[in-house]
N, C-alpha and C positions, 0 to 999 in steps of 0.2 A: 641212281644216276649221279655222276660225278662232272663235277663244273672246273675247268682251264683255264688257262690263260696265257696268251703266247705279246709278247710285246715284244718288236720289231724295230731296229733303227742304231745304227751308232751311235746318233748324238746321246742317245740312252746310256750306252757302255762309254763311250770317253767320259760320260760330265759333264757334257755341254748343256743340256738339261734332265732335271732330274724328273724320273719318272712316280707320274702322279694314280697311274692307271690299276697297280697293285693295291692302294690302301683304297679305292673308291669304288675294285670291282669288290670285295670284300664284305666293304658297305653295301653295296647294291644286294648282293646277296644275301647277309645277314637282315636287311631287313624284310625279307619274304622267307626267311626261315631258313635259308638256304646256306652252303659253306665252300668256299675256294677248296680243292685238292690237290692241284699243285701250279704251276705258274712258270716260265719260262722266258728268259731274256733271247735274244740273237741280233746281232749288228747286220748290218746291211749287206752279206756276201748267201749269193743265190744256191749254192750248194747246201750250206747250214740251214736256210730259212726252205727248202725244199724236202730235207729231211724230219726239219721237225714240223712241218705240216703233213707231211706221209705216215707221222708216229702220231698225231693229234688226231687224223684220219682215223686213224685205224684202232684209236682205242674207244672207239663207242662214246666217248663222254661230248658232252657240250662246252665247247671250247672256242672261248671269246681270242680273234688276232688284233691287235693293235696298230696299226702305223701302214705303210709301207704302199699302199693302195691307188696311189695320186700317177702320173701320166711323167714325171720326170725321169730320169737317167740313174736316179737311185732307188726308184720305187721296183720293188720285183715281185711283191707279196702277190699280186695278180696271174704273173708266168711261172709262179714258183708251186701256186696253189695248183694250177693246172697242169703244171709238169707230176706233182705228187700223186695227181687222179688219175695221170695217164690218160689228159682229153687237150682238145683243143680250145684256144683261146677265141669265142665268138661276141661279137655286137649285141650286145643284149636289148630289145625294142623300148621296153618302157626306159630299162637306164638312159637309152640316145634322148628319149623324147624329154626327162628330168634336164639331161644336160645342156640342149638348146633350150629347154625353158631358161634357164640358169644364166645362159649365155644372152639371152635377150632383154633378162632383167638388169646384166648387168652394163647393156646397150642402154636401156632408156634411163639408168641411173648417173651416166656419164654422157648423156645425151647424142650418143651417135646412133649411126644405122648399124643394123644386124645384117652382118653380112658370113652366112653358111659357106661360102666359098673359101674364104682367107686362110691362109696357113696356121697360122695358130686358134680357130676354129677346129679345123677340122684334127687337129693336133689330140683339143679336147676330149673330144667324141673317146680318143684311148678309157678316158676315165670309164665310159659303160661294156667295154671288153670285160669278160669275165669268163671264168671256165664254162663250157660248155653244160646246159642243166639248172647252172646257177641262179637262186632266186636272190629276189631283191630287195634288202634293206632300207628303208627311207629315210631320208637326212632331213631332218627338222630343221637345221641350220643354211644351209646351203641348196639342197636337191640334191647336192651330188652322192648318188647311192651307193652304198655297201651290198654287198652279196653275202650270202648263204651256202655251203654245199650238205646236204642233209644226208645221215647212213643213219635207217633206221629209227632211235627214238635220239641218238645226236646227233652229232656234225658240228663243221665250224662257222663259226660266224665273224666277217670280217668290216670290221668298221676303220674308219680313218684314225691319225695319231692322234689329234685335234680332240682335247677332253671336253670343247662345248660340244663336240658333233660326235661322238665315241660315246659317252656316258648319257644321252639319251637313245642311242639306237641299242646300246647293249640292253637298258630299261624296256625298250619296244618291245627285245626279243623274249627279255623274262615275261612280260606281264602280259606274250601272244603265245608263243607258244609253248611257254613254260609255264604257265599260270596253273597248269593242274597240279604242278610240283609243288607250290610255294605251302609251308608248314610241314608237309609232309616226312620233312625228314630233318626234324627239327632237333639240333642240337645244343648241349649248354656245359655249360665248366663249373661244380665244386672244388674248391682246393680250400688249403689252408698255408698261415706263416708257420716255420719250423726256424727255432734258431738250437741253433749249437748242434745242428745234426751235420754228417756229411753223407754226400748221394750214394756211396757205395755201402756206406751202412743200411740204408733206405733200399736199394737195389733187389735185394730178394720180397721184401713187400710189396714193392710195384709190380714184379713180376708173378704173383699169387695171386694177386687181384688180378691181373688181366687173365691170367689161365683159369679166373673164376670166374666171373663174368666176360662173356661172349660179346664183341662189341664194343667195351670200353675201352676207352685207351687211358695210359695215368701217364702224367707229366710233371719233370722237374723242374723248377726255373733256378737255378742259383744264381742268386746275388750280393755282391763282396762290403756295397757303397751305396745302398739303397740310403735315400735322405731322411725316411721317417724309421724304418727296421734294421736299419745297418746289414751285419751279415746275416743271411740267411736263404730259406729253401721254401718258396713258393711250391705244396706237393698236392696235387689234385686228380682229379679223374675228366673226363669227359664223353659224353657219347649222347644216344636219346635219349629223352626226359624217363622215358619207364625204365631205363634200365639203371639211371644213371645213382637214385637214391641208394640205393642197396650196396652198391657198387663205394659208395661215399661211407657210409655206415662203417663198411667192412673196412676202410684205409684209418679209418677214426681210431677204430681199437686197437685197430695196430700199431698206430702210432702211440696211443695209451699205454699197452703192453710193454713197450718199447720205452715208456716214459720220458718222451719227447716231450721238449719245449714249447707248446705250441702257443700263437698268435691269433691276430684276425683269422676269420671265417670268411673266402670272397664266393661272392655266386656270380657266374655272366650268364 
């Protein structure tokens, strides 16, 4: 099973703020054993955020949306999701019933009447439209809930931009229905420093270890201006824990063989 992540919004691609949602779903992940496999930005135009929720769809993975989900004139994550299903966009009963809750508290907190009739009441209500099917997320923060469309053993899961209300619903969804995953596919990083090497001499190494071991992947890091190692070549392996010793072993000798420079030893 392979974990996503789509984030949603212009202010993200101009700069106007920086998004926070990549280093935290990462963290979320990594501490249930789990690993990001890839991630994706889109600004706010309904044709891009329609396709890459048709290709998030369709690849089986569990794939967190970010942003876009709110009831204004630049929100489309909701018509975009539904246009990608090929369904309609329906009232969802519990989401309506979250949102007058929501809207009532937010009457006795300002002390006026609850009034369901007013134009910007029933304006609200937009918020619990969701694709047809779709389940429902619960907002710790607010009420106002996220949806779910399910293929399978994934699907997407769409939570608001909002990282106090974003990073505990994407939490809910790991530790409810992803909670059989968590260790299971547990992976870790050996490498080592290399100085005075360069990657293209390394190049046939990395590529023998990975056509040796099935699974592993090896990685380079070069760098020119490191403040404790200066130049050098961060050169490691990674993948699951049973495969990953042997895998580290065999890059060892080679670099031996080879009578490399070597540095620290890092494990994550």
């Amino acid at each position: 099973m392979n974990f996503g992540l789509v984030i949603i919004g212009d202010e993200i691609l101009s700069g106007k703020r920086a998004d926070k949602h990549l280093p935290k779903v990462i963290e979320l992940l990594a501490a249930r054993g789990l690993s990001l496999s890839w991630a994706r930005y889109v600004g706010d135009e309904p044709a891009r955020i329609t396709a890459d929720l048709k290709a998030a769809f369709a690849s089986g993975d569990v794939v967190f949306s970010c942003g876009g989900i709110g009831a204004t004139p630049d929100d489309h994550t909701r018509q975009c999701a539904a246009a990608a299903l090929g369904v309609p966009l329906v009232l969802h009963p519990e989401a309506r019933d979250f949102v007058i809750e929501r809207m009532k508290d937010v009457a006795r907190e300002q002390a006026t009447t609850f009034d369901p009739d007013r134009d910007d009441n029933k304006h609200r209500l937009n918020m619990a439209v969701f694709p047809e099917g779709a389940q429902i997320i619960p907002n710790p923060y607010n009420k106002i809930a996220g949806f779910s469309v399910r293929r399978g053993d994934g699907g997407v899961f769409f939570v608001p931009g909002f990282p106090v209300m974003a990073w505990p619903m994407i939490e809910w969804v790991l530790d409810g229905a992803y909670r059989h995953l968590h260790e299971t596919h547990q992976t870790r990083e050996r490498s080592v420093i290399v100085f005075g090497a360069m990657e293209a001499a390394l190049t046939p190494l990395m590529e023998a270890i990975e056509g040796e071991f099935a699974g592993v992947k090896v990685f380079s890091l070069p760098s020119v201006d490191h403040p404790e190692w200066g130049r050098h070549i961060e050169l490691g392996v990674k993948g699951e824990r049973g495969r990953l010793d042997a895998a580290y072993h065999a890059l060892m000798e080679g670099l031996r063989v080879r009578q490399a420079r070597l540095g620290p030893e890092l494990v994550r």
